[in-house]
C-alpha positions in Angstrom: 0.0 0.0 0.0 1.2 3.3 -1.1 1.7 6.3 2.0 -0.1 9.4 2.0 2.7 11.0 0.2 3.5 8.7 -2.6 -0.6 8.8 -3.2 -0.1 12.1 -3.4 2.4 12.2 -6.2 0.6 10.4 -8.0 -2.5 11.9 -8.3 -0.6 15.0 -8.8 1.5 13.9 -11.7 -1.8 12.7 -13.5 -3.3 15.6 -12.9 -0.8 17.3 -14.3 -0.4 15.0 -17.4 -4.2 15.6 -18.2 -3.7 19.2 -17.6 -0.4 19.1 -20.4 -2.9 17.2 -23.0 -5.5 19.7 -22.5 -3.4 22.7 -22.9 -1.6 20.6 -26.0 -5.2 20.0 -27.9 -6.5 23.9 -27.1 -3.5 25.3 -28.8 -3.3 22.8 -31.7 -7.0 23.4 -32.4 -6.6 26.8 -34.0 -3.8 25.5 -35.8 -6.1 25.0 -38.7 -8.9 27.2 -38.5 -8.7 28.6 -42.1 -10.7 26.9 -44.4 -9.2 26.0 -47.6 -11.6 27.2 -50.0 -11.6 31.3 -48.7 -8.8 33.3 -50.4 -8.0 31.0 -53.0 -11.3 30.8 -54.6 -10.6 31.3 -58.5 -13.2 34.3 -60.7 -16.2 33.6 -61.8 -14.9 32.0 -64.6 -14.0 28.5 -63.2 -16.8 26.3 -62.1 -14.3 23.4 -60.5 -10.9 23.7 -59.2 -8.4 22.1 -56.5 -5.3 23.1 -54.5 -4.3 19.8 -54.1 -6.2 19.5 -50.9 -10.0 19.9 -51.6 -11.9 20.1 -55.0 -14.2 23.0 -54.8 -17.4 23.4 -57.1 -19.7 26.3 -57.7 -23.4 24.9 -57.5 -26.7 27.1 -57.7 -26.3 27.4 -53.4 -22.8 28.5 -53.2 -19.5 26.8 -53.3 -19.3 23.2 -52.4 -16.1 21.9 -51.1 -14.3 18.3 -50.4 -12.8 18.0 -46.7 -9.0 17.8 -46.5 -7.3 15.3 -45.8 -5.4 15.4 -42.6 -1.8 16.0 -43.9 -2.4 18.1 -46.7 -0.6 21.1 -47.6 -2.4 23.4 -50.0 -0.7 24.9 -53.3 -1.9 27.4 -55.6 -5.6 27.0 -57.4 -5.9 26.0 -60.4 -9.0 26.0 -62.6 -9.8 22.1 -64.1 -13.5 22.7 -64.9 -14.0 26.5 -66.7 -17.2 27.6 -66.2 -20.1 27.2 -68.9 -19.0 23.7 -69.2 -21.8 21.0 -68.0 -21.2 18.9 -64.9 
């Protein structure tokens, strides 16, 4: 059985383990709070494109965008799809 003191240490090293991840997950969480799509969005004249991440369509709504995937490191735009093309 573990003394008062050695329980002690414990519970206060886990507590400060949990405290480290927290702190560790907060500041990695704004990390990537840019969506991929805003600022590299192409004119009016391209209907699909892709920065190697996400493919991004314009659709009667809006813009529709693929997720990225969880490595991925955007490049320039480019256009793959000009507009007045059908779908």
């Amino acid at each position: 059985m573990l003394s008062r003191d050695e329980t002690l240490a414990v519970t206060l090293s886990i507590a400060v383990a949990l405290l480290v991840a927290v702190f560790a997950i907060i500041a990695g969480a704004g990390l990537n709070s840019q969506a991929p799509a805003q600022g590299s969005t192409p004119g009016p004249s391209c209907a699909e494109w892709t920065d190697g991440c996400v493919v991004c369509r314009r659709i009667p709504e809006g813009l529709a965008c693929s997720t990225p995937g969880i490595a991925c490191i955007p490049s320039q735009s480019r256009c793959f799809k000009p507009a007045g093309i059908p779908i």
